[in-house]
VOPAGU-2260 file (C-alpha; in pm, 1 decimal, decimal comma):
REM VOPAGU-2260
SITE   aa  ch    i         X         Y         Z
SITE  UNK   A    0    -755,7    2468,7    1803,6
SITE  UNK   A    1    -877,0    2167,8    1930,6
SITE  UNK   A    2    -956,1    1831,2    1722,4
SITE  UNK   A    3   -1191,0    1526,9    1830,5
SITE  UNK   A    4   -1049,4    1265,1    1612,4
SITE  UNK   A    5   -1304,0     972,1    1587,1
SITE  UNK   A    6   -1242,1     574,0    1423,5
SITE  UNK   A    7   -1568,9     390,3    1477,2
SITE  UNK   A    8   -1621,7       5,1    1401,1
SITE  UNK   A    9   -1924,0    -199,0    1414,9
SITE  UNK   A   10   -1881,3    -283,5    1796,0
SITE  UNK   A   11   -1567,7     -19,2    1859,3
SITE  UNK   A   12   -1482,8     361,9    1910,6
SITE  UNK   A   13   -1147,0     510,5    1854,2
SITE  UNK   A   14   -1080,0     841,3    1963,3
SITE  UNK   A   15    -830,3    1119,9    2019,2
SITE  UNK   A   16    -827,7    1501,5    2137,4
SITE  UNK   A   17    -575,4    1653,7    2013,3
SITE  UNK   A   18    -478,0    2021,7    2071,0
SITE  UNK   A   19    -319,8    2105,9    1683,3
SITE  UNK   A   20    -124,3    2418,2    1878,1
SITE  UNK   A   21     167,0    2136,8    1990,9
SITE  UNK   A   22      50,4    1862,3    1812,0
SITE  UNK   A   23     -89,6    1715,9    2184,6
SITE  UNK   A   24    -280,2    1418,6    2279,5
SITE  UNK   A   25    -506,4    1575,6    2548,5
SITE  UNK   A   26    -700,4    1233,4    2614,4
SITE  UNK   A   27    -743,0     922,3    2418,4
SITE  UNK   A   28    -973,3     629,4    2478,6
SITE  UNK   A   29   -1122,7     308,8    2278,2
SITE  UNK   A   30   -1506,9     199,2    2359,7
SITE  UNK   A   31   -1549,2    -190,8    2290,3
SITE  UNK   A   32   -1820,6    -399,4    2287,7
SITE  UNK   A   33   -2036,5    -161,7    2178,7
SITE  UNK   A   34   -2443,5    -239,7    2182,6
SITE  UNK   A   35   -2340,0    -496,2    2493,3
SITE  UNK   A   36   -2461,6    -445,4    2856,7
SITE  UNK   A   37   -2067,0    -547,0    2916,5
SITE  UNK   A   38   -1919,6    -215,9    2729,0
SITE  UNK   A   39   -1622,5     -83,4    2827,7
SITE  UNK   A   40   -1412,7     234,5    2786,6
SITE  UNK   A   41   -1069,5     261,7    2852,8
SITE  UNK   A   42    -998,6     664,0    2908,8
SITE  UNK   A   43    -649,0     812,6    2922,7
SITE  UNK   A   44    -596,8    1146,2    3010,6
SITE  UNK   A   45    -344,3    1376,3    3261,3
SITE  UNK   A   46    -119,5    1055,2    3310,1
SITE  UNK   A   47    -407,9     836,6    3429,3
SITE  UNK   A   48    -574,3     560,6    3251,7
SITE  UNK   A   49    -889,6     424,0    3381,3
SITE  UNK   A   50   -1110,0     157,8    3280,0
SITE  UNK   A   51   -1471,3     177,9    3293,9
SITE  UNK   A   52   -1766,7     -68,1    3259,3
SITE  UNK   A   53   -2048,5     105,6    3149,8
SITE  UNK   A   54   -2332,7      19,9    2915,3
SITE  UNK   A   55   -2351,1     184,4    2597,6
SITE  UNK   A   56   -2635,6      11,4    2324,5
SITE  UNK   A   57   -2522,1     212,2    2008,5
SITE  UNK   A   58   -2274,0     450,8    1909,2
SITE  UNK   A   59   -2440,4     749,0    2043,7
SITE  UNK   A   60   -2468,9     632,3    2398,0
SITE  UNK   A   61   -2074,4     546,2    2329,3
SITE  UNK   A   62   -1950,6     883,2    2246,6
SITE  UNK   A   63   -2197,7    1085,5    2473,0
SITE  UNK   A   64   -2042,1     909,7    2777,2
SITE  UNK   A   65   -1677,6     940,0    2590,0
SITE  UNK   A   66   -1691,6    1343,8    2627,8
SITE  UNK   A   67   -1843,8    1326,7    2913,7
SITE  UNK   A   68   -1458,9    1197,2    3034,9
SITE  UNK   A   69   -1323,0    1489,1    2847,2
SITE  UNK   A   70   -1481,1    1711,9    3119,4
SITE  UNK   A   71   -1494,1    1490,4    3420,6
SITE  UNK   A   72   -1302,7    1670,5    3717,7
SITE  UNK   A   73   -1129,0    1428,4    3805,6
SITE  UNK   A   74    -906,9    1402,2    3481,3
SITE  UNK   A   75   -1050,5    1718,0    3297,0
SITE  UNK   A   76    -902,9    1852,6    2958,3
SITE  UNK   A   77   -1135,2    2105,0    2845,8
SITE  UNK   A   78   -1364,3    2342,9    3033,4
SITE  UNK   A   79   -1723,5    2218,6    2791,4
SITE  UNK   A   80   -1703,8    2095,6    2471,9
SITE  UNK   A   81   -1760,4    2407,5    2308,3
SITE  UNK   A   82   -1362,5    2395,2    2333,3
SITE  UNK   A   83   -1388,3    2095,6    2051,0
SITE  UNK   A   84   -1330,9    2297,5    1712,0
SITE  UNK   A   85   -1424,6    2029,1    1447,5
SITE  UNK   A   86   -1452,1    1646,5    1444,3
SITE  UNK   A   87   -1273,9    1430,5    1200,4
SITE  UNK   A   88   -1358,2    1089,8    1119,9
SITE  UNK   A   89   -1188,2     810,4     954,3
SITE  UNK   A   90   -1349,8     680,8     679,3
SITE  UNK   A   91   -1280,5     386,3     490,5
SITE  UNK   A   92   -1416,4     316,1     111,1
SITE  UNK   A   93   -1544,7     642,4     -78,9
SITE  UNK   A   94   -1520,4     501,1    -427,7
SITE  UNK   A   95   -1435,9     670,3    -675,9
SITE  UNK   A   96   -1683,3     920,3    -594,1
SITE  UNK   A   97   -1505,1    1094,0    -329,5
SITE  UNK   A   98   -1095,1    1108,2    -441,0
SITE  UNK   A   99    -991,5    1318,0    -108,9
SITE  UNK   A  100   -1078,4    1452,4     238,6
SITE  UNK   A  101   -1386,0    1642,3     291,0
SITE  UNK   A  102   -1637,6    1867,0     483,0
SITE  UNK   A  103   -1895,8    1603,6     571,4
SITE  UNK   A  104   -2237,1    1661,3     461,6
SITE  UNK   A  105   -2559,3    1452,6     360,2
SITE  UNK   A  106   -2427,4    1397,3       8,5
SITE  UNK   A  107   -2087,4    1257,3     203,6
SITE  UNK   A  108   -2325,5    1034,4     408,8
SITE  UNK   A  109   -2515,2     918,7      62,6
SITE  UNK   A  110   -2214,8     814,3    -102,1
SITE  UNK   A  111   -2056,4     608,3     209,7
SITE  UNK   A  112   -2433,5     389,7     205,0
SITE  UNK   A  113   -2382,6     333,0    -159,9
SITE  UNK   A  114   -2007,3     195,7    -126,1
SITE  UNK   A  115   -2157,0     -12,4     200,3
SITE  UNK   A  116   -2108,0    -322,6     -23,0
SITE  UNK   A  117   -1725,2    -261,1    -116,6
SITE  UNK   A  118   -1627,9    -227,1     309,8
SITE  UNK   A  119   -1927,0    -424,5     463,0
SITE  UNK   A  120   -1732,6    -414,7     776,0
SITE  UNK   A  121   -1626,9     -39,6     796,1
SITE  UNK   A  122   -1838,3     184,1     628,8
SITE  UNK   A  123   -2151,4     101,6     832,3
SITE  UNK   A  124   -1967,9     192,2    1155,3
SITE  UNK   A  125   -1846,5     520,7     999,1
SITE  UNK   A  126   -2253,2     634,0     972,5
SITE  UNK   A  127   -2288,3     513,2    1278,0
SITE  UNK   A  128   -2010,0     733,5    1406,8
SITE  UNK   A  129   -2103,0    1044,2    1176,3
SITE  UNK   A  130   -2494,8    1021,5    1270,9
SITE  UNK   A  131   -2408,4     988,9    1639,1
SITE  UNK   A  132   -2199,8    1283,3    1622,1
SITE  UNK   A  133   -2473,8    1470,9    1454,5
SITE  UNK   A  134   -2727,2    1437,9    1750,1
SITE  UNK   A  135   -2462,9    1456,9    2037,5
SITE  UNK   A  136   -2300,9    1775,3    1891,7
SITE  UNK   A  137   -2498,4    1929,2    1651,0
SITE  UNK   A  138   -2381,9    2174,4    1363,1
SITE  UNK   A  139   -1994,5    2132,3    1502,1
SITE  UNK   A  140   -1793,8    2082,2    1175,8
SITE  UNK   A  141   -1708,1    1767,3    1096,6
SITE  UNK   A  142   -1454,0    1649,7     795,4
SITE  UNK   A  143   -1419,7    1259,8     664,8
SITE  UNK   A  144   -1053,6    1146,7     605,6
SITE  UNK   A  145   -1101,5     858,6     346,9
SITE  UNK   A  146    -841,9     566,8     375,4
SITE  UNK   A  147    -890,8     536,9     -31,4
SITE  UNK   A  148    -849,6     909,9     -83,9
SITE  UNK   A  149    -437,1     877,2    -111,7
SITE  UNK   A  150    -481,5     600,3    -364,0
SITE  UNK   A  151    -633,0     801,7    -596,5
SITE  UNK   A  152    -288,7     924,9    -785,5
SITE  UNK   A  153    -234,0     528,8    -877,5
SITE  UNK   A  154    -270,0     463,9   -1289,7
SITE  UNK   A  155    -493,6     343,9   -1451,2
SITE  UNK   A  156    -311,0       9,7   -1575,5
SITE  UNK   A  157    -234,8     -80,1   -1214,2
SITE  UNK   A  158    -594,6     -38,3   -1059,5
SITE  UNK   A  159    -806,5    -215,4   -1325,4
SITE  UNK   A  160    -836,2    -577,8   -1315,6
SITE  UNK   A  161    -867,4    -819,6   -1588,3
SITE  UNK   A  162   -1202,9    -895,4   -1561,0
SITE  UNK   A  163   -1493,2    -750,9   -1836,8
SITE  UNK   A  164   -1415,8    -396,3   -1847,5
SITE  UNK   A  165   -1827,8    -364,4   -1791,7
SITE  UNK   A  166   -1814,9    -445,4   -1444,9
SITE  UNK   A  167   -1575,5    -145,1   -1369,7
SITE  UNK   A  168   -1795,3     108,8   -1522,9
SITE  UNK   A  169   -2138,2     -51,9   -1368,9
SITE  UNK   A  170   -2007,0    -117,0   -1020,1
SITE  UNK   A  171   -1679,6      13,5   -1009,5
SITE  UNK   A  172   -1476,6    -301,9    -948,9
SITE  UNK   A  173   -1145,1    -204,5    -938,0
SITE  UNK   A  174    -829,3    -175,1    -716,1
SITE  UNK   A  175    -873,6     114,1    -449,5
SITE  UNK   A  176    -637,4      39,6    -165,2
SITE  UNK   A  177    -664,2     178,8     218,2
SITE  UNK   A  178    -467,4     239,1     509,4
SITE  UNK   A  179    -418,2     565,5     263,8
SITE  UNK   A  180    -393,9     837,4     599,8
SITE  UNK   A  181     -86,8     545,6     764,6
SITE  UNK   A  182      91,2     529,7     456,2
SITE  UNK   A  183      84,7     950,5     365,9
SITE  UNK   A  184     173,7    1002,1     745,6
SITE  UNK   A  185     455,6     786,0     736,4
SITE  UNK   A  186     596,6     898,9     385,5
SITE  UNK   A  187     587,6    1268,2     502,7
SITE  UNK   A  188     760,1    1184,9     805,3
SITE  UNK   A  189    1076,6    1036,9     647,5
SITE  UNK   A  190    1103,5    1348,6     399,5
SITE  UNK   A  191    1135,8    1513,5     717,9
SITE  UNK   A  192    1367,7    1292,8     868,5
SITE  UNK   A  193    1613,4    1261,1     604,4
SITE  UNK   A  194    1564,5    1632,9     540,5
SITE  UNK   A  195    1431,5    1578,4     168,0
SITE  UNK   A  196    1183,2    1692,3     -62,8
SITE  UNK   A  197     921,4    1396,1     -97,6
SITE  UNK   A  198     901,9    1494,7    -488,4
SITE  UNK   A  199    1218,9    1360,3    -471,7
SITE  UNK   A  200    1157,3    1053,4    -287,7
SITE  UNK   A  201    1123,0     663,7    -392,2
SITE  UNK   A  202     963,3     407,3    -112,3
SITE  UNK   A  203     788,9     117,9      10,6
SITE  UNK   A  204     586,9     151,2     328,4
SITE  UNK   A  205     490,7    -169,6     478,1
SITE  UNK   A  206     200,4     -78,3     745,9
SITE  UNK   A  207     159,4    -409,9     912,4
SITE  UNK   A  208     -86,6    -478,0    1168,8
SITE  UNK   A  209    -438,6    -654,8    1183,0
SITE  UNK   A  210    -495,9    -554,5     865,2
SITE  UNK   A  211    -173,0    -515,2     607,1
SITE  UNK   A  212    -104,6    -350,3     310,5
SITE  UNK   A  213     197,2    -234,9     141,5
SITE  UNK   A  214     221,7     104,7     -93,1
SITE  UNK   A  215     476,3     238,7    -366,8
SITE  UNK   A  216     498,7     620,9    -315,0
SITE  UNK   A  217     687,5     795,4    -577,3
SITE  UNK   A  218     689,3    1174,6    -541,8
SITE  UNK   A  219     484,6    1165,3    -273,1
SITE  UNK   A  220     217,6    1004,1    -447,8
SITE  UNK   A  221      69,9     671,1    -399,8
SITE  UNK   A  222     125,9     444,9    -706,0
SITE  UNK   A  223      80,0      96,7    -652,3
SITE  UNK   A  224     -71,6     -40,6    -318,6
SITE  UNK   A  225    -153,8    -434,6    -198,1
SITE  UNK   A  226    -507,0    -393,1    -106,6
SITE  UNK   A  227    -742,8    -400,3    -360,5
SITE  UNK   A  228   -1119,8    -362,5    -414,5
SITE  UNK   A  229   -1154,3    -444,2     -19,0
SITE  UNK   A  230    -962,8    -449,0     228,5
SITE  UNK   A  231    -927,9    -768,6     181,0
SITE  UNK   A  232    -670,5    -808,2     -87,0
SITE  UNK   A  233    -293,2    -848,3     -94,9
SITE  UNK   A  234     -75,2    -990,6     162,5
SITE  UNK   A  235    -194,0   -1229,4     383,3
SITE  UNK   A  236    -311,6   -1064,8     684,5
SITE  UNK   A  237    -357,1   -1194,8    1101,7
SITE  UNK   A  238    -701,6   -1359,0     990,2
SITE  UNK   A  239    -757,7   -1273,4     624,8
SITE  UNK   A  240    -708,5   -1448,4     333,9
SITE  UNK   A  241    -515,6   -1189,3     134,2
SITE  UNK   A  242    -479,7   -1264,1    -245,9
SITE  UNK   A  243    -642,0   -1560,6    -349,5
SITE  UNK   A  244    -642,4   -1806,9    -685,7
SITE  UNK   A  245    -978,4   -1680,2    -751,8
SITE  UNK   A  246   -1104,8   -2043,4    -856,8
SITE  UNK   A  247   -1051,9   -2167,4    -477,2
SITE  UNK   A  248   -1327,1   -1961,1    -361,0
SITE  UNK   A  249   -1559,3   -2166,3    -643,9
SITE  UNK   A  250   -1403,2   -2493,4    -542,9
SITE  UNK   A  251   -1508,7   -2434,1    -169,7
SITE  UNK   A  252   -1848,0   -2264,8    -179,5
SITE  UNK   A  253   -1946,1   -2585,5    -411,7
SITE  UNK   A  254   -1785,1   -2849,3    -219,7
SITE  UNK   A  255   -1890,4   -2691,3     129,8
SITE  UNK   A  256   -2230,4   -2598,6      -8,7
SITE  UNK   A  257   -2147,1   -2201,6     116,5
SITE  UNK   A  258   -2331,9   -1897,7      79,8
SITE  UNK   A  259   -2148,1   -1637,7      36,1
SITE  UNK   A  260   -2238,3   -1464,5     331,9
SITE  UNK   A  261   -1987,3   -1773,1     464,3
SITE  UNK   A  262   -1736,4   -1736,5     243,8
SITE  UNK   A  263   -1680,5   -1406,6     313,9
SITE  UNK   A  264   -1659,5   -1480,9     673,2
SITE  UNK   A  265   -1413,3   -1739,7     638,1
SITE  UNK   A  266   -1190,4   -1499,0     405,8
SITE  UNK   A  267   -1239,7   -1166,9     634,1
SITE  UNK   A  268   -1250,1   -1389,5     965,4
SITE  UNK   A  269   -1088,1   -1728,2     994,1
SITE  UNK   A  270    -759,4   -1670,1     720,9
SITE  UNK   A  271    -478,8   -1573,6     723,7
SITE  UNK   A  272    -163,3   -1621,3     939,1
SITE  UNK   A  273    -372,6   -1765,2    1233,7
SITE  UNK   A  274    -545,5   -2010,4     982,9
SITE  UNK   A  275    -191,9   -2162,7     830,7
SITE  UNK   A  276     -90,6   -2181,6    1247,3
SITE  UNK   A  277    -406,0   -2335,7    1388,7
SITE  UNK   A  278    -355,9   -2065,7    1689,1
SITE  UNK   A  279    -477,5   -1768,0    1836,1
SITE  UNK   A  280    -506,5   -1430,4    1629,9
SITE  UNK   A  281    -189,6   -1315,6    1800,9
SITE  UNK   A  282     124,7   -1274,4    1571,8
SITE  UNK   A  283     352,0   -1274,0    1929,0
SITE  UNK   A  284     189,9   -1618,6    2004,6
SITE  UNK   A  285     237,0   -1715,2    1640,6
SITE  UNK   A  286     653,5   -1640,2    1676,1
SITE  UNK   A  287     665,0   -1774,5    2025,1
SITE  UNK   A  288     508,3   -2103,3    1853,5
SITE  UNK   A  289     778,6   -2100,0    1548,6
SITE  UNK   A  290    1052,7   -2071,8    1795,9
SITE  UNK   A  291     941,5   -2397,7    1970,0
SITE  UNK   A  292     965,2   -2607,2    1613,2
SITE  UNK   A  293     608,1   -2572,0    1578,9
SITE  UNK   A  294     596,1   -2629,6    1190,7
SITE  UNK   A  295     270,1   -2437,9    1116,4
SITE  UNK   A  296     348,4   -2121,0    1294,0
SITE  UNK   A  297     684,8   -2163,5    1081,4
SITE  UNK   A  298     485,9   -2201,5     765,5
SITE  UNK   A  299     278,3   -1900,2     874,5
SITE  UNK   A  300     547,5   -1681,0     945,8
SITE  UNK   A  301     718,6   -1744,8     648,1
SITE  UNK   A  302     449,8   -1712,7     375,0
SITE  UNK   A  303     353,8   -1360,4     581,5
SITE  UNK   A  304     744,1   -1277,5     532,8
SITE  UNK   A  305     774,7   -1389,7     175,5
SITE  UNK   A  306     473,2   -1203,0      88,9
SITE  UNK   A  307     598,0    -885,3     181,2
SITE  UNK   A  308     928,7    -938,4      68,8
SITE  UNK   A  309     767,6   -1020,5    -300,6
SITE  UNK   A  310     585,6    -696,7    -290,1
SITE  UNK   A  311     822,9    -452,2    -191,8
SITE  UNK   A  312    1073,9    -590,7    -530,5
SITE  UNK   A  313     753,1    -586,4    -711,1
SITE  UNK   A  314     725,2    -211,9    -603,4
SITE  UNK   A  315    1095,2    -173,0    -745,6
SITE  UNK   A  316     955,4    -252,2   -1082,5
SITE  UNK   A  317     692,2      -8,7   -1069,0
SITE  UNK   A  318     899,0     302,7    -951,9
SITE  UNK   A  319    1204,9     177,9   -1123,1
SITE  UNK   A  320    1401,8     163,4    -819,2
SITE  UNK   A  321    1368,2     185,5    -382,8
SITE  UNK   A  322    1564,1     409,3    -200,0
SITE  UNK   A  323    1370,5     362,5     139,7
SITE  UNK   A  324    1145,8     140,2     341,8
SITE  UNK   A  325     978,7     192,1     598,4
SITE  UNK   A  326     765,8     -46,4     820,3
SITE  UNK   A  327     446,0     115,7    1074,9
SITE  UNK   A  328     179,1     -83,6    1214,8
SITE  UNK   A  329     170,9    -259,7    1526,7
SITE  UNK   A  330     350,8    -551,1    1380,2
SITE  UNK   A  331     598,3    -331,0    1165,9
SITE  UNK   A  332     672,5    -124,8    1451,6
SITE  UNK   A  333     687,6    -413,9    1690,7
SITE  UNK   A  334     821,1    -768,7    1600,3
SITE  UNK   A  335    1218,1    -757,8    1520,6
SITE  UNK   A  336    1211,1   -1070,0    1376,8
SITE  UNK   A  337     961,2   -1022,0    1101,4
SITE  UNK   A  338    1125,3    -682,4    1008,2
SITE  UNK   A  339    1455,3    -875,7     987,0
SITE  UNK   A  340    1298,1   -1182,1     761,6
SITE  UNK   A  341    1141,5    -940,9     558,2
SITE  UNK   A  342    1471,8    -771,1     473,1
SITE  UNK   A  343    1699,8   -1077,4     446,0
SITE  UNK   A  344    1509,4   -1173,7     147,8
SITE  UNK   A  345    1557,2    -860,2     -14,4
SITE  UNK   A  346    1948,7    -899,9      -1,5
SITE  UNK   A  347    1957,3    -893,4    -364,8
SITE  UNK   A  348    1838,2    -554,1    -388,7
SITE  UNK   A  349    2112,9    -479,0    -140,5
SITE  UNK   A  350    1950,5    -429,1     154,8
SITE  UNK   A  351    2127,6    -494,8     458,4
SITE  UNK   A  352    1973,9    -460,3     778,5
SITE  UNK   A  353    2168,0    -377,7    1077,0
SITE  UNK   A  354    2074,7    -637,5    1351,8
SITE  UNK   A  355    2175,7    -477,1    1672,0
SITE  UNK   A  356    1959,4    -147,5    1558,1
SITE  UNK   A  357    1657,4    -347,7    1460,1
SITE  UNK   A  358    1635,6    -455,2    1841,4
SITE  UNK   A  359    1373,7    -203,8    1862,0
SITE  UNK   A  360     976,6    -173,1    1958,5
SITE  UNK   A  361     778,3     112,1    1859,3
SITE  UNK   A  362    1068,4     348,7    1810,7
SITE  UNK   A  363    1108,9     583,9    1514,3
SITE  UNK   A  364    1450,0     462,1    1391,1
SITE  UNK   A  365    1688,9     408,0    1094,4
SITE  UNK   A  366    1760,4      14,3    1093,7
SITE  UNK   A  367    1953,9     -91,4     760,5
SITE  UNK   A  368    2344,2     -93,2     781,0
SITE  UNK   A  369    2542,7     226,2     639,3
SITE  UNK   A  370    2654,4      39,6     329,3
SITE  UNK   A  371    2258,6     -69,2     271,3
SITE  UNK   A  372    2174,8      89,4     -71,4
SITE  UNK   A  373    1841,6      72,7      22,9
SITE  UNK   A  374    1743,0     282,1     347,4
SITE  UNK   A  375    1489,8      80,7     642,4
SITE  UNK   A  376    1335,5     271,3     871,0
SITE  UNK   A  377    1095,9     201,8    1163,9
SITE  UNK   A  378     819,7     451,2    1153,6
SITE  UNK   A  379     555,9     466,8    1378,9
SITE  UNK   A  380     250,7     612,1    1230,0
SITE  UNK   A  381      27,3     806,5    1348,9
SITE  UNK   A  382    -313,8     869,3    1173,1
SITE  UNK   A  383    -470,7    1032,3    1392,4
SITE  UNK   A  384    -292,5    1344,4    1389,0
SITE  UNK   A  385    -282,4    1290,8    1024,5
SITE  UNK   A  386    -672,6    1285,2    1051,1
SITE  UNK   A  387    -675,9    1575,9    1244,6
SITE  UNK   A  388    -497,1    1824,7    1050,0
SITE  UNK   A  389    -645,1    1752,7     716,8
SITE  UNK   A  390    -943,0    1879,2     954,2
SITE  UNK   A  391    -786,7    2141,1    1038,0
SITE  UNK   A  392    -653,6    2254,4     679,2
SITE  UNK   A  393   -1046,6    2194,7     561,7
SITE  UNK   A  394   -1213,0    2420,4     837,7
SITE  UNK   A  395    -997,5    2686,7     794,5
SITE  UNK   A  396    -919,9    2729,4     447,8
C-alpha cells in the first residue's frame, strides 16, 4: 500500500510517499511560495534531489505538478498514480467537533471552515489542500489527521479557562493543544525503545521547532499540553508570543491605536525568541549571538530555556511524577545546548544529563546519565508516517 501524505500552508506544500509495506519514503518534496510566479519545488526521490522553479498560482497547480515528479522518468517511483492508495492530510484545529482521525468528507470540510477563526493560519490551507486533491484525484480516499485529535483525553479542569463559562459553550473557548500526531509518534516510539507498555508510561515530550509545545502523556494519553486555544499559547516560540499577561495585549492595542488584525500579527509574527534578540528568525543565529556576549540573544535563550524547564516540573505535578523526556522538533532534535539548559534546571528533579551523549543532531538517542532518575531521550519525530498509517488503519478497517 502506498500513502500520499500531504501538509499544506497558506503559501506551502508538504508532502511524502510512503510505501506502508517497509515503512519507505519513496519521494518527498516541499512547494513554497505558492500563488507566486517565483514557486519552487524541491523534489527528492531515488537519491537525487532537485530543485525546480516553476509557477504554480494555487494549491492545485502545486500538487498537479508535485505527482507529476512521482512519475517523471527520470526519478520515477510509481508506474501512474493509480499506485497512490489513499491521501492523508494534516489537519490542524477540528474543535471539539471532530475528537480523532477521519475519512474526509463534506461534513469534515464544513467543520474545518467553521473552526477557520481558532487556526486563521492553518486551517484555510488544509481546504485548500483537501479541495485541490479533490479535482486532481478524484474519489481516491482521503483521511484528515487532526493535530487536536490526541488532546482530546486531557480533563476537563485543565482545558477550561477562567473566563465566563458562557463563552466555552457559545464558541468553544477553551484549551485544545496541537502538534497532537509529533507528540503520539514520539511517545509510542519510546514504549518501543525501552521495551514497555505505554499504559505504563509517565513523560514529557518537548517538540520544539518553529512552533513549540510541550505535552504530559500518562498512559499513553495526552493530559496536559502548552498550547492552548491556538497555536499560539504556551512557551515562547521562534516568533510568537507564547503565554501572555492578558492585560498587555489591552495596554498595546490602546496605546498603539491597533486593530486587532495587528495585534495578532505582532503575536503570531514578530514575538517570540527573535523579538527579545532583535535578530533573524533563526535559533542557530540566536546561540551563535549569545556566545559572542550579545545580551539579548542571552536573554532570549534563557527565557525559551526557563520556559520549558517550568513546564516539564509543572507536568510532574499533573502526572504525579516523570520518568522520561523526550525532546523532537528541529530545535529539540538539533541544538545541544538548549537540550542541556533545559535539563540543568531540572536538577532538582534529578535529572542529570550526560554531556558527551548529548553531542548529538537529529539522532534517536538516550542522553541523561545512568544514575538520572529521570530518563532524556532525543527523539526524532516523524509525523508523517504517523499521518500515514492512521490512513491506513481508516481505509482498511
Amino acid at each position: 500500500m502506498k500513502i500520499l501524505v500531504l501538509n499544506c500552508g497558506s503559501s506551502s506544500l508538504k508532502y511524502q510517499l510512503i510505501n506502508m509495506e517497509e515503512n519507505e519514503v519513496l519521494a518527498s518534496g516541499k512547494y513554497e511560495r505558492i500563488g507566486e510566479k517565483e514557486a519552487f519545488l524541491t523534489h527528492q526521490a531515488k537519491g537525487q534531489k532537485k530543485q525546480i522553479e516553476n509557477p504554480a498560482y494555487n494549491h492545485t497547480q502545486a500538487i498537479e505538478f508535485a505527482l507529476k515528479q512521482l512519475i517523471n522518468p527520470e526519478y520515477q517511483v510509481i508506474e501512474n498514480l493509480d499506485e497512490i492508495n489513499a491521501i492523508g492530510h494534516r489537519l490542524v484545529h477540528g474543535g471539539e467537533k471532530i475528537a480523532e482521525s477521519v475519512i474526509i468528507n463534506e461534513q469534515v470540510i464544513d467543520v474545518l471552515k467553521q473552526c477557520t477563526d481558532l487556526a486563521p493560519l492553518h486551517n484555510p490551507a488544509c481546504i485548500l489542500g483537501i479541495e485541490a486533491c479533490q479535482k486532481v484525484m478524484p474519489n481516491k480516499p482521503m483521511v484528515g489527521v487532526f493535530d487536536t485529535a490526541f488532546h482530546q483525553s486531557i480533563p476537563e479542569q485543565r482545558y477550561i479557562y477562567p473566563i465566563p463559562y458562557e463563552y466555552y459553550e457559545k464558541y468553544g473557548v477553551r484549551k485544545y493543544g496541537f502538534h497532537g500526531t509529533s507528540h503520539m509518534f514520539v511517545s509510542q516510539k519510546l514504549a518501543q525503545i525501552e521495551i514497555k507498555p505505554i499504559q505504563e508510561i509517565k513523560l514529557v515530550t518537548c517538540h520544539l521547532g518553529q512552533g513549540a509545545s510541550i505535552c504530559a502523556i500518562e498512559g499513553g494519553k495526552s493530559v496536559d499540553t502548552s498550547m492552548g486555544l491556538t497555536p499560539l499559547g504556551g512557551i515562547p516560540m521562534v516568533t510568537r508570543s507564547g503565554d501572555l499577561d492578558p492585560s498587555i495585549l489591552l495596554y498595546l492595542m490602546k496605546k498603539e491605536n491597533l486593530s486587532v488584525e495587528e495585534m495578532e500579527k505582532i503575536l503570531n509574527k514578530q514575538s517570540g525568541v527573535q523579538a527579545i534578540s532583535g535578530l533573524a528568525p533563526d535559533f542557530r543565529e540566536i546561540e551563535n549571538a549569545a556566545n559572542q556576549e550579545n545580551k539579548r540573544a542571552e536573554i532570549a535563550l534563557e527565557s525559551f530555556k526557563y520556559a520549558i524547564a517550568s513546564y516539564i516540573a509543572k507536568y510532574a505535578v499533573a502526572m504525579n511524577g516523570i520518568d522520561y523526556i523526550v525532546f523532537t522538533g528541529g530545535i529539540g532534535e538539533n541544538q545541544i545546548n538548549i537540550r542541556k539548559g533545559i535539563c540543568e534546571q531540572l536538577q532538582f528533579m534529578g535529572v542529570e544529563v550526560d554531556v558527551e551523549e548529548n553531542k548529538i543532531r537529529g539522532e534517536e538517542k538516550l542522553i541523561s546519565k545512568s544514575t538520572s532518575k529521570v530518563k532524556v531521550y532525543v527523539i526524532p519525530t516523524n509525523e508523517e508516517l504517523m499521518i500515514a498509517k492512521e490512513t491506513k488503519r481508516l481505509i482498511t478497517q
